[in-house]
BAFI-3210 file (N, C-alpha, C; in Angstrom, 3 decimals, decimal comma, padded with zeros to 6 digits):
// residues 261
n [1|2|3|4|5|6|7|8|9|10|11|12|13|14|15|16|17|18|19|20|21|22|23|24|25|26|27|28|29|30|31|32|33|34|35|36|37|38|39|40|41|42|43|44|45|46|47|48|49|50|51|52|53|54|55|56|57|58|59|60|61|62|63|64|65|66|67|68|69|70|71|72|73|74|75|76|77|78|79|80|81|82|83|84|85|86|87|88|89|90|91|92|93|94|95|96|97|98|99|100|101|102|103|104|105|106|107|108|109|110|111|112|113|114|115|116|117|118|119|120|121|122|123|124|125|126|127|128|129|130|131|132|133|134|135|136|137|138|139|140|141|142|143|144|145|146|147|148|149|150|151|152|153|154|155|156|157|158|159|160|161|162|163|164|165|166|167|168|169|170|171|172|173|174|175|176|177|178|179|180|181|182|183|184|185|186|187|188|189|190|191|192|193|194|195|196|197|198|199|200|201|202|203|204|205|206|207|208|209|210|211|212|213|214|215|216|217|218|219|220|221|222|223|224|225|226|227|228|229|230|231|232|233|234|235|236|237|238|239|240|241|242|243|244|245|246|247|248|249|250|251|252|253|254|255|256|257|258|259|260|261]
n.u [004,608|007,363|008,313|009,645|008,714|005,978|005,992|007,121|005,181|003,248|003,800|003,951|001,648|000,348|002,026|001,110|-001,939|-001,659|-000,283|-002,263|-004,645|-004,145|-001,687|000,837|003,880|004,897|007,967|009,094|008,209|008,620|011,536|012,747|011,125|012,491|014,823|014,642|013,714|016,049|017,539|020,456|021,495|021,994|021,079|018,317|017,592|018,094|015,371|013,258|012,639|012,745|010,215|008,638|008,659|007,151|004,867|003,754|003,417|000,708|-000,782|000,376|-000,814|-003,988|-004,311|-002,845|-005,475|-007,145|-006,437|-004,716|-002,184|000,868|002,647|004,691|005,954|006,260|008,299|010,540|011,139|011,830|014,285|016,205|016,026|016,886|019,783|021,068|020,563|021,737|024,289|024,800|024,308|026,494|028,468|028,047|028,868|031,793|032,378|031,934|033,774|034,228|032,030|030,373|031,442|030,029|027,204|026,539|026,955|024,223|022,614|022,877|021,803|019,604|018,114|018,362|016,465|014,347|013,634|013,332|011,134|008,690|008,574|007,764|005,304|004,275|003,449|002,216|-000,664|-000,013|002,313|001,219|-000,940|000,715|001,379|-000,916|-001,315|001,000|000,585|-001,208|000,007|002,837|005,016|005,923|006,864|007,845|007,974|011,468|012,652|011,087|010,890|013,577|014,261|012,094|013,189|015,873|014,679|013,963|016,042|017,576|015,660|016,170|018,874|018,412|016,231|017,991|019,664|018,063|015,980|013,894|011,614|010,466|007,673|005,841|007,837|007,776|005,609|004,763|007,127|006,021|003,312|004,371|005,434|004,283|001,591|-001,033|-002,215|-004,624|-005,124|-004,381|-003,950|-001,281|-000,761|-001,008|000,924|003,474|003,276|003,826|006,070|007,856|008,062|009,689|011,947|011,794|012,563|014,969|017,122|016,106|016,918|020,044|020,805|020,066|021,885|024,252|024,451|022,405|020,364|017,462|015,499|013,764|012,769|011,650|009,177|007,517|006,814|005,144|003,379|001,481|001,249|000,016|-002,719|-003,392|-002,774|-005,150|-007,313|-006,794|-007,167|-009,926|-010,627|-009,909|-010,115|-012,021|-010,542|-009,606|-007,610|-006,451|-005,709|-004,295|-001,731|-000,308|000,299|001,833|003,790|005,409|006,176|007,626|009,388|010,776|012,141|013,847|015,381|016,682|017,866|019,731|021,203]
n.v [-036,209|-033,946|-031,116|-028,937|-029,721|-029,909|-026,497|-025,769|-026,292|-025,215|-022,455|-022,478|-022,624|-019,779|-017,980|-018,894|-018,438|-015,439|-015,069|-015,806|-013,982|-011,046|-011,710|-010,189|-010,398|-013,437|-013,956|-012,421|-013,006|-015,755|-016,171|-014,818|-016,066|-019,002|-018,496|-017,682|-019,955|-021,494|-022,256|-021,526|-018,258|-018,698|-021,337|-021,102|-019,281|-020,007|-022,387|-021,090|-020,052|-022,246|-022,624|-020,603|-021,012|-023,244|-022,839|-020,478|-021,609|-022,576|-020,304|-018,768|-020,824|-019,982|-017,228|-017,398|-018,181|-016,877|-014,929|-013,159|-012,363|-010,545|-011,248|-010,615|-008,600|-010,021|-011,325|-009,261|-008,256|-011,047|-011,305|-009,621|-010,073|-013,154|-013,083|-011,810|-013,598|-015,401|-014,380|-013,179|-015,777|-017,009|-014,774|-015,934|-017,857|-017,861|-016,973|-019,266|-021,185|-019,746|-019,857|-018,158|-015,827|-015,579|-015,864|-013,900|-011,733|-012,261|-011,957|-009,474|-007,995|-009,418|-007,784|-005,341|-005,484|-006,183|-003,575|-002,076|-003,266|-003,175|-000,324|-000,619|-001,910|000,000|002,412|001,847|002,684|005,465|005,516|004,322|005,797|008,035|006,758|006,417|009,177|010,009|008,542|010,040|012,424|014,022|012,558|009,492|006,752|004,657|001,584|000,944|002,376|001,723|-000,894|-001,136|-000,244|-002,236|-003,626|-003,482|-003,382|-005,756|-007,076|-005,508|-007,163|-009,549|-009,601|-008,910|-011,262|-013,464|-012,956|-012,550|-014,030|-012,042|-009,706|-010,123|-009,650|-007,378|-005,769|-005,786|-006,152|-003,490|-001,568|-002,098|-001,672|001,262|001,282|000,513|001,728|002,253|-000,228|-002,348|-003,523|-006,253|-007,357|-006,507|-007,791|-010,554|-010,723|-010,132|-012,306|-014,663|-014,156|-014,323|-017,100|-018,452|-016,532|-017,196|-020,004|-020,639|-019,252|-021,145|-023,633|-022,854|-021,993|-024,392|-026,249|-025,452|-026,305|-025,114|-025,761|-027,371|-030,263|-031,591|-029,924|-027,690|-029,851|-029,761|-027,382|-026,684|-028,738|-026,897|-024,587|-024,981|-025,392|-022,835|-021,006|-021,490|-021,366|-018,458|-017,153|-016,813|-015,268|-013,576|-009,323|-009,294|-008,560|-005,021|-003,469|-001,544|-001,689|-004,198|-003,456|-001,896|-002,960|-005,399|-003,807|-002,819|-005,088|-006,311|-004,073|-003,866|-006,647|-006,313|-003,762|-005,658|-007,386|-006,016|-004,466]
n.w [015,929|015,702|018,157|017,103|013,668|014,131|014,474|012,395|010,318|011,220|010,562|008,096|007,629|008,604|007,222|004,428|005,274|004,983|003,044|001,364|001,832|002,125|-000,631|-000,456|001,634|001,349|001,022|002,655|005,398|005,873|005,374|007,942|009,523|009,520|010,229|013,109|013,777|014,183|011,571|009,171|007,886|004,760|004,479|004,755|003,037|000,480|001,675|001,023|-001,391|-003,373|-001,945|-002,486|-005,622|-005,629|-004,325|-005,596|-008,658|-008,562|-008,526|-010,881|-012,616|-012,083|-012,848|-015,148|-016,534|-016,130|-017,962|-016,982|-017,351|-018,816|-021,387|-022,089|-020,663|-018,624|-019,999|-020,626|-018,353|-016,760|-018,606|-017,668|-015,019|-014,823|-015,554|-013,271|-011,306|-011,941|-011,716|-008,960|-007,925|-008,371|-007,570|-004,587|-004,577|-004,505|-002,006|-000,508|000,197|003,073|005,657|007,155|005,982|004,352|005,354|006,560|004,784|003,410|005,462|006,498|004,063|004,031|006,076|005,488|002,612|003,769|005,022|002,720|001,862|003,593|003,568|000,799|001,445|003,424|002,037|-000,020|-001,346|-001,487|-003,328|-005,540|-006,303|-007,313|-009,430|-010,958|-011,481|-012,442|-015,318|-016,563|-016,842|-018,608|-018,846|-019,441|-020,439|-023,075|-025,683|-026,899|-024,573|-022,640|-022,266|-021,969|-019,032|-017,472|-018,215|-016,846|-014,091|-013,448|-013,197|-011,028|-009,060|-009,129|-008,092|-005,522|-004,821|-005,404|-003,101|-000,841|-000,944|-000,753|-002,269|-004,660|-004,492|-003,138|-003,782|-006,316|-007,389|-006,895|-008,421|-010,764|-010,646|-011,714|-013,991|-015,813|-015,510|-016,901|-017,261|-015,876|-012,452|-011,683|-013,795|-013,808|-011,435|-011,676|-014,007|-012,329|-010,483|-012,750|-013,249|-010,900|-010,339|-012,498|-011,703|-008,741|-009,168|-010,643|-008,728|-006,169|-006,966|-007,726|-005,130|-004,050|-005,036|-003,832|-001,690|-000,030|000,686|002,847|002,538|004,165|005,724|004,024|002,857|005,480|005,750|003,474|003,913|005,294|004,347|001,765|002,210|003,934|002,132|000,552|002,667|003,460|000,518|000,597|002,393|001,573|001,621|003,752|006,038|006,543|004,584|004,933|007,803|007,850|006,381|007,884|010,150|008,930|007,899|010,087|011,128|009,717|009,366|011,918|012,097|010,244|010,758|013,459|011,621|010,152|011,843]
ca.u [005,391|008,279|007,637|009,990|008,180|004,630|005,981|006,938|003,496|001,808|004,412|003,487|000,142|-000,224|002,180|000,457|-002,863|-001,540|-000,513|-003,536|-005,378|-003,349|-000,950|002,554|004,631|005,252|009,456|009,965|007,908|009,224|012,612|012,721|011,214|013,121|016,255|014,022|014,099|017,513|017,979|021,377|020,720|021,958|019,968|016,973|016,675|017,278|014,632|012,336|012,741|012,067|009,087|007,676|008,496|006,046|003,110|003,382|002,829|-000,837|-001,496|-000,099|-002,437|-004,999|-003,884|-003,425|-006,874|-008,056|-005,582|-004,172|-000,798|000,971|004,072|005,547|006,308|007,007|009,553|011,817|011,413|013,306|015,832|017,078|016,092|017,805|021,386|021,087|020,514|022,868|025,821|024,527|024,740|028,131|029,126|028,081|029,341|033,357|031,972|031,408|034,830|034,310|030,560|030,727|031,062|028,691|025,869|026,802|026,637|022,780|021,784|022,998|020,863|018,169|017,578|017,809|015,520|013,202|013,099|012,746|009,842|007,860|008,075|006,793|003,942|003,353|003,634|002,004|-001,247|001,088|002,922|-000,245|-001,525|001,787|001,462|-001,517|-001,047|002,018|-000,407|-002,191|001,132|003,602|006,553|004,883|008,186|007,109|008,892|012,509|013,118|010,410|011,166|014,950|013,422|011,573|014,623|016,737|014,115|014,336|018,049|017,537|014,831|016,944|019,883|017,877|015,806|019,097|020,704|017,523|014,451|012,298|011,461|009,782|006,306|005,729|008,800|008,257|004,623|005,360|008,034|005,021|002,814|004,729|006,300|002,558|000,343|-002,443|-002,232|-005,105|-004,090|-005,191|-002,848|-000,143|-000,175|-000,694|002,260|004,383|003,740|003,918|008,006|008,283|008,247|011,063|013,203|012,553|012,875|015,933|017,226|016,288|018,060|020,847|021,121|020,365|023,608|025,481|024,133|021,725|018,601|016,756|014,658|012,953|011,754|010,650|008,326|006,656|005,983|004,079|001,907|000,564|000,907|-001,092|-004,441|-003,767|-003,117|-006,487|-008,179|-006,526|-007,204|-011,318|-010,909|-009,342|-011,225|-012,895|-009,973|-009,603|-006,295|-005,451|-005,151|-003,107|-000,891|000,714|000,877|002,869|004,986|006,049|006,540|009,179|010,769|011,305|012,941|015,010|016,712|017,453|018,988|021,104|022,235]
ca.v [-035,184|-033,207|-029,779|-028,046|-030,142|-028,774|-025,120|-025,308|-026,678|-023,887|-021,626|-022,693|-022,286|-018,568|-017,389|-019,447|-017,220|-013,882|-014,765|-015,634|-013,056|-009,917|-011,510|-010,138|-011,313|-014,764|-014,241|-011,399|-013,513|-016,844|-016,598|-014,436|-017,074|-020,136|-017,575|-017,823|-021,856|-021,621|-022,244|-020,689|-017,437|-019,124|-022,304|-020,037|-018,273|-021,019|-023,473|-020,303|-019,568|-022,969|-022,830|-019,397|-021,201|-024,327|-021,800|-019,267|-021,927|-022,421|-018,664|-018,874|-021,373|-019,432|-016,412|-017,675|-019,506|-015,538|-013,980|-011,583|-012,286|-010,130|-012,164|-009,405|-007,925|-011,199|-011,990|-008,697|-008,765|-012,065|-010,764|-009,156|-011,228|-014,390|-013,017|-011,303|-014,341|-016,465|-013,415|-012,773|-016,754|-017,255|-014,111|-016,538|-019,513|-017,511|-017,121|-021,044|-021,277|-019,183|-019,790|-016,878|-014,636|-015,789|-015,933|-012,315|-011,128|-012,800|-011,677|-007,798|-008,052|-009,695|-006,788|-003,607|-005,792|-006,104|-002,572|-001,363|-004,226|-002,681|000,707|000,037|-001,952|000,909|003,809|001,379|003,695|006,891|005,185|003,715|007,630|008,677|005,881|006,832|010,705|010,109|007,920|011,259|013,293|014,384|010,808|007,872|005,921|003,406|001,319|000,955|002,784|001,148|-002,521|-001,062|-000,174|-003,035|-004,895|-002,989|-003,619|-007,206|-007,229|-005,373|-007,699|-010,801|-009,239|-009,214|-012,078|-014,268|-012,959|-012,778|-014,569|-011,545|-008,642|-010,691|-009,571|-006,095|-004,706|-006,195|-005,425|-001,540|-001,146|-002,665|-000,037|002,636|001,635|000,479|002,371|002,288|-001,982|-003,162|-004,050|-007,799|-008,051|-006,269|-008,809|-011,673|-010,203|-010,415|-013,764|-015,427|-013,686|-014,844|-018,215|-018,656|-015,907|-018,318|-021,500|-020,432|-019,252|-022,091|-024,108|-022,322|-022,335|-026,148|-026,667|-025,050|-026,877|-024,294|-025,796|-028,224|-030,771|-032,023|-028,415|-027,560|-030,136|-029,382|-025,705|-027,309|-029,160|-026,272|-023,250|-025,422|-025,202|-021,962|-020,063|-021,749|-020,326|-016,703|-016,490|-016,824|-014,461|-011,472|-008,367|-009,441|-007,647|-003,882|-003,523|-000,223|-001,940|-004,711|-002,777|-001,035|-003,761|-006,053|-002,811|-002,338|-005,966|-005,949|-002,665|-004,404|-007,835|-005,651|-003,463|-006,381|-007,878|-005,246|-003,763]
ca.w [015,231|016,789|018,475|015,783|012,601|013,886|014,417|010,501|009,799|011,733|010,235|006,829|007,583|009,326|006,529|003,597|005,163|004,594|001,636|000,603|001,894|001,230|-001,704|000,150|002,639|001,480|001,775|003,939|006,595|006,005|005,727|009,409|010,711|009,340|010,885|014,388|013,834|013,615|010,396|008,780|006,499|003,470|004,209|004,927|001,745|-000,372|000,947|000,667|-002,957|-003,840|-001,407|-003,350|-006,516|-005,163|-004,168|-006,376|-009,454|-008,453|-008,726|-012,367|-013,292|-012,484|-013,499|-016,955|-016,756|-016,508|-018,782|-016,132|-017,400|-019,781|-021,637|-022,482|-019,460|-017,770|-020,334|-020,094|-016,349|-017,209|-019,423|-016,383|-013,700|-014,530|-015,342|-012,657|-010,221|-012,150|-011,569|-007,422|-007,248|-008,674|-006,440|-003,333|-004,441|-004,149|-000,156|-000,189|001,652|004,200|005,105|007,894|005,635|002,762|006,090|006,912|003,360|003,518|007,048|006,226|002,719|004,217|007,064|004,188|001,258|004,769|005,441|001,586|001,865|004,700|003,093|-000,006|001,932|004,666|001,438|-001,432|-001,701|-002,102|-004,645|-006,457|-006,661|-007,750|-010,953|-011,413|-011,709|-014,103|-016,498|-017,171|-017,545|-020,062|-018,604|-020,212|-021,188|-024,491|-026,343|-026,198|-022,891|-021,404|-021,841|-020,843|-017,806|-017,538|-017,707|-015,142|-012,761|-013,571|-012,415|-009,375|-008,524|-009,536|-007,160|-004,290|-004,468|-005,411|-001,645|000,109|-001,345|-000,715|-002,954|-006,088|-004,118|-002,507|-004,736|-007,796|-008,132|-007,046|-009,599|-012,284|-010,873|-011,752|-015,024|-016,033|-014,659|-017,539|-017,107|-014,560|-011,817|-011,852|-015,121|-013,151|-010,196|-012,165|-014,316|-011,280|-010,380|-013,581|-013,699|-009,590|-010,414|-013,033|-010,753|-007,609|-009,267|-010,818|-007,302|-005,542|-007,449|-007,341|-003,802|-003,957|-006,126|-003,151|-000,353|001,044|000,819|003,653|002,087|005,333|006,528|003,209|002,977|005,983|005,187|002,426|004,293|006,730|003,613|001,085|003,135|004,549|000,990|000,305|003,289|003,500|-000,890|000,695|003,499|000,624|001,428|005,015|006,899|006,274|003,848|006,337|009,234|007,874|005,840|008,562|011,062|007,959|007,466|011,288|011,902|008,443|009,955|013,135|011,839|009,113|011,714|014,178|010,895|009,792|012,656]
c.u [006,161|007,477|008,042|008,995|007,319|004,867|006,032|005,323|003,334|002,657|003,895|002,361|-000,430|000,541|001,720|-001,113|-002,697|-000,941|-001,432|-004,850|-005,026|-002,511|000,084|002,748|005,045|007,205|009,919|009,457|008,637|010,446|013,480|012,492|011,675|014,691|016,285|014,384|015,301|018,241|019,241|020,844|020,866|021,110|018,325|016,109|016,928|016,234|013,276|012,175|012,552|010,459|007,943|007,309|006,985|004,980|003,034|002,440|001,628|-001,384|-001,349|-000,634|-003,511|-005,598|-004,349|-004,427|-007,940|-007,470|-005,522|-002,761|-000,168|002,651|005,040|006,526|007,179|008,635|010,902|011,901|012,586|014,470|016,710|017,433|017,393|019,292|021,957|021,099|021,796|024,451|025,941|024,996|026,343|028,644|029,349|028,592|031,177|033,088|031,815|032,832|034,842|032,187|030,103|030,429|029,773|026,931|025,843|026,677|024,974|022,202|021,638|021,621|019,736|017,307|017,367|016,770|014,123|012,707|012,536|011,717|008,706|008,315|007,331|005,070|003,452|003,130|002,920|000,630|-000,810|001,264|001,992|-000,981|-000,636|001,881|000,351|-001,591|-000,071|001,703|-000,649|-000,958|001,905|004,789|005,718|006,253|007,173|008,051|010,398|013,166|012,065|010,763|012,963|015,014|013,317|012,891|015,509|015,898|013,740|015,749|017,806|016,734|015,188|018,198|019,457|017,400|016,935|019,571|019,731|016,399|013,282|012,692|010,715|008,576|005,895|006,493|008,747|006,556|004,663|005,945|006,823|004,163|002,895|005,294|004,855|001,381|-001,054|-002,686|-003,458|-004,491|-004,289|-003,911|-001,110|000,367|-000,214|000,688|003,737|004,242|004,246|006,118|008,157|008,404|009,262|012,193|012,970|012,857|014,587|017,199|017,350|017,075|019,370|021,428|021,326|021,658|024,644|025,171|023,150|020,481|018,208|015,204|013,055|012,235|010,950|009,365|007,216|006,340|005,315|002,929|001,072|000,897|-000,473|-002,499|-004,437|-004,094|-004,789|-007,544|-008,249|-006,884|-009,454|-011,806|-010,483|-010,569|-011,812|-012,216|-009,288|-008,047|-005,758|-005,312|-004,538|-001,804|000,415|001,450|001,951|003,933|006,106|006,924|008,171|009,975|011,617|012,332|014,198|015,920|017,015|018,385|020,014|021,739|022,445]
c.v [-034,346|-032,130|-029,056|-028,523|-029,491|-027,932|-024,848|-025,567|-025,290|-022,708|-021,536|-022,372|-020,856|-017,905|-017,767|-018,214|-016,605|-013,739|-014,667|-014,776|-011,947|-010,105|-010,986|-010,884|-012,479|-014,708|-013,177|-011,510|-015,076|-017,101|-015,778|-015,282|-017,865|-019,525|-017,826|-019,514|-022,343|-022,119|-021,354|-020,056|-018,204|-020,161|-021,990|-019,706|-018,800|-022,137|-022,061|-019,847|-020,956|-023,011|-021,814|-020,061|-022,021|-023,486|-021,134|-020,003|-021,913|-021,072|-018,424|-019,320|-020,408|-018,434|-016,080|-018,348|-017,676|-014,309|-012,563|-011,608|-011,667|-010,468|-011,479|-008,569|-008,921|-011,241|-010,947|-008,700|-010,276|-012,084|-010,201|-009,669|-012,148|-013,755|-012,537|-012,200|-015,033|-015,723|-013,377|-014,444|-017,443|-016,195|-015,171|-017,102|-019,200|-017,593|-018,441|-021,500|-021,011|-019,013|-018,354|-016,022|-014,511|-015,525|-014,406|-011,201|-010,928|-012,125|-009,989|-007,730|-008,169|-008,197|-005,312|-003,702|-005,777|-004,640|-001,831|-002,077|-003,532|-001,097|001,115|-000,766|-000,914|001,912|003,377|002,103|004,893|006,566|004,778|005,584|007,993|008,132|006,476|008,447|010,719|009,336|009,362|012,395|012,892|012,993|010,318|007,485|004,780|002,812|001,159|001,006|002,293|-000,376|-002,267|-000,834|-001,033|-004,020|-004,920|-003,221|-005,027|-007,524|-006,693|-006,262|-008,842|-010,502|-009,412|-010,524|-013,229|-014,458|-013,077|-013,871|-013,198|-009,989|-008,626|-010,257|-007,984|-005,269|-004,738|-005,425|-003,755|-001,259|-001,203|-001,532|001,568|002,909|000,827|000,292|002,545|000,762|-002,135|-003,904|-005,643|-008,174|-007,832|-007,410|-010,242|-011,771|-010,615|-012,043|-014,469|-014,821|-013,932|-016,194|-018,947|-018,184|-017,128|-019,765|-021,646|-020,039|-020,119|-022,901|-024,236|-022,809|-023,936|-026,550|-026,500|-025,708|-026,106|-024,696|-027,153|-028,674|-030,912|-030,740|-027,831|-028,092|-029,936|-027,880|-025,969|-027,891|-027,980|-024,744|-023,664|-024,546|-023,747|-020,667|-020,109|-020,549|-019,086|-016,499|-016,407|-015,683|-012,977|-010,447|-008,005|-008,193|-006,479|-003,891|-002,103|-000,871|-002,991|-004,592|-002,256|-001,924|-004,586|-005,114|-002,655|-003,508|-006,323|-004,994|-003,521|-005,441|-007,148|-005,000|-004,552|-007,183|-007,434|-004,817|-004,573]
c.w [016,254|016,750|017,092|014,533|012,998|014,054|013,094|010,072|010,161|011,417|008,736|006,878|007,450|007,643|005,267|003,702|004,594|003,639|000,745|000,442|001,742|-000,291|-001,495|001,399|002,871|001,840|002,630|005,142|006,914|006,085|007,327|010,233|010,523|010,239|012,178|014,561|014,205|012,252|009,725|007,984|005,289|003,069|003,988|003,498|000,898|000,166|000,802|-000,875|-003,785|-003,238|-002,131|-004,408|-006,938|-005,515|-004,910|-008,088|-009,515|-009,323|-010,725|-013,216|-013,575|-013,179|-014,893|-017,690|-017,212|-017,251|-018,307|-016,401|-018,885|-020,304|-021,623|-021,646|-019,126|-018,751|-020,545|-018,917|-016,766|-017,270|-018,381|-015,286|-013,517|-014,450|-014,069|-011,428|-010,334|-011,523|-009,734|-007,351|-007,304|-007,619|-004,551|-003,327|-004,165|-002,759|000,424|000,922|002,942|004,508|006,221|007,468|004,709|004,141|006,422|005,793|003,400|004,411|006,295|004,983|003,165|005,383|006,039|002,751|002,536|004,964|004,275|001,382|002,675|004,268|002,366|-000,120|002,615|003,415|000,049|-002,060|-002,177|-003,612|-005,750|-007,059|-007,195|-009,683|-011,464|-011,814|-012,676|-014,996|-017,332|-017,188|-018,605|-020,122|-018,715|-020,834|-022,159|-024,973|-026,082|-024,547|-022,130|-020,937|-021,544|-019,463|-017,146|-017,173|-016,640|-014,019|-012,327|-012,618|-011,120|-008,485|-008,419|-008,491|-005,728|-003,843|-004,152|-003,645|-000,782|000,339|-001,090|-002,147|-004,327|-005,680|-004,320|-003,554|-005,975|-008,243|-007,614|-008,055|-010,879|-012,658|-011,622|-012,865|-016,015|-015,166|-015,333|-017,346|-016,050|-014,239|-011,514|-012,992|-014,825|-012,095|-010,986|-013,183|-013,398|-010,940|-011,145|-013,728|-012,278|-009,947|-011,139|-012,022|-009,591|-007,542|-009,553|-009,605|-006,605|-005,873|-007,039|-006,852|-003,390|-004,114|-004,975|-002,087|000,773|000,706|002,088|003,386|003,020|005,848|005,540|002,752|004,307|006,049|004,338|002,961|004,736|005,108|002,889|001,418|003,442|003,452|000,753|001,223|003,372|001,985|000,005|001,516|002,925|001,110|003,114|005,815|006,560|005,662|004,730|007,421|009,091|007,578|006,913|009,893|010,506|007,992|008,593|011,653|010,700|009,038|011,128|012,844|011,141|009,848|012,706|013,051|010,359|010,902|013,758]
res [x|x|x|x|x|x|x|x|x|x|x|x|x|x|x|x|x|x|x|x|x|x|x|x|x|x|x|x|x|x|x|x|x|x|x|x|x|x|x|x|x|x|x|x|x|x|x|x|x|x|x|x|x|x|x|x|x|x|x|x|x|x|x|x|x|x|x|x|x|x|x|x|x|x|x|x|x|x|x|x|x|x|x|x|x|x|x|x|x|x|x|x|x|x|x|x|x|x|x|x|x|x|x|x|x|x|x|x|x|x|x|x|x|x|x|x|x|x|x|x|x|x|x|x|x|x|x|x|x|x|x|x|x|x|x|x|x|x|x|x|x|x|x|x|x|x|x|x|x|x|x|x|x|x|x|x|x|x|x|x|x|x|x|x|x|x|x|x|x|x|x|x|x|x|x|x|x|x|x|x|x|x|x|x|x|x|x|x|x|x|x|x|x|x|x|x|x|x|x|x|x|x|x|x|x|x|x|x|x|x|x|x|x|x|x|x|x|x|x|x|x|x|x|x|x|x|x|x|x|x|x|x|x|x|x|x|x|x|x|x|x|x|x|x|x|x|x|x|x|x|x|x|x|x|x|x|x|x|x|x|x]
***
């Protein structure tokens, strides 16, 4: 096996872990480093959004094996999501001429969805106290304005992921937090996945259609995540959620400003 093929393996692998053992960082680690590979941004963050789509299915199996998923949710998250990818990917596909700019569009995006990523990992306790404290106050949105809500945060989440692949994780379950905050949180994260997997299939796609995806590299991030989701979903818990939190948050800050600026 070439040197590059086993770095994706053991790329697939380390970030397959920490997915499995925290549950973030599957695209705001992988498509940095497919960038490191040399991989072009646009190629980048579509074969990553099929690669979420891959892994993430598992999780909704199980998910919906323990009825942590609430349809309801998932399916205005949707309502927003998709048009929202379909409108961001038609925006790229006018950049298809000039690919320059369409990679420069991507790169910029990808460095400011990195840094609002690694905030609302380093600040996601705050914000978790904050949901919870406006449960027990007088703002409780219901009904109507909530699944409008619900929906707008679909679209923003469908805008991002479309240009970057990341933000369906860290951002999506925050936003869930906070717009149900009486939900356990088990029904919240499985919530989120089960609406990550349409948004990054739909995405990947996409991107496929335009020529930004790389078959051959995607499969080997498959081999070396597989196993590693496995092992990091066994190791949940072992390593103190404060002291990874902040190291995930710093090492996102870091990649995000060398990508924007």
């Amino acid at each position: 096996m070439e040197f590059v093929n086993f770095g994706l393996v053991v790329a697939g692998l380390v970030v397959g872990f920490i997915v499995g053992m925290t549950g973030v960082g599957g695209g705001s680690l992988m498509t940095p480093i497919l960038l490191w590979f040399g991989v072009n941004p646009a190629t980048a963050v579509g074969t990553d959004l099929l690669y979420a789509a891959i892994t993430k299915s598992s999780g909704v199996l199980v998910h919906k094996k323990n009825n942590n998923i609430d349809w309801s949710i998932t399916g205005w998250l949707t309502l927003g999501s998709v048009p929202a990818v379909l409108m961001t990917l038609w925006f790229l596909s006018t950049l298809q001429t000039s690919p320059d700019a369409m990679n420069a569009v991507i790169k910029q995006a990808l460095g400011f969805v990195l840094f609002a990523t690694a905030l609302a990992i380093f600040f996601k306790k705050r914000l978790l106290d904050f949901a919870h404290k406006r449960a027990g106050g007088n703002y409780n949105p219901s009904g109507p304005r909530l699944n409008g809500l619900t929906v707008l945060t679909g679209l923003v989440l469908g805008t991002m992921v479309a240009l970057t692949s990341i933000g369906a994780g860290a951002l999506g379950t925050v936003a869930l937090f906070i717009l149900y905050p009486m939900l356990p949180t088990r029904r919240l994260v499985g919530t989120e996945i089960a609406h990550a997997v349409p948004l990054t299939l739909v995405a990947g796609l996409g991107h496929a259609s335009m020529g930004n995806m790389d078959w051959h590299v995607l499969g080997y991030l498959l081999v070396g995540s597989l196993p590693g989701i496995y092992l990091g979903s066994h190791l949940t818990g072992r390593i103190s959620d404060e002291m990874l939190r902040p190291c995930l948050a710093t090492m996102l800050a870091l990649i995000g400003y060398k990508l924007a600026f």
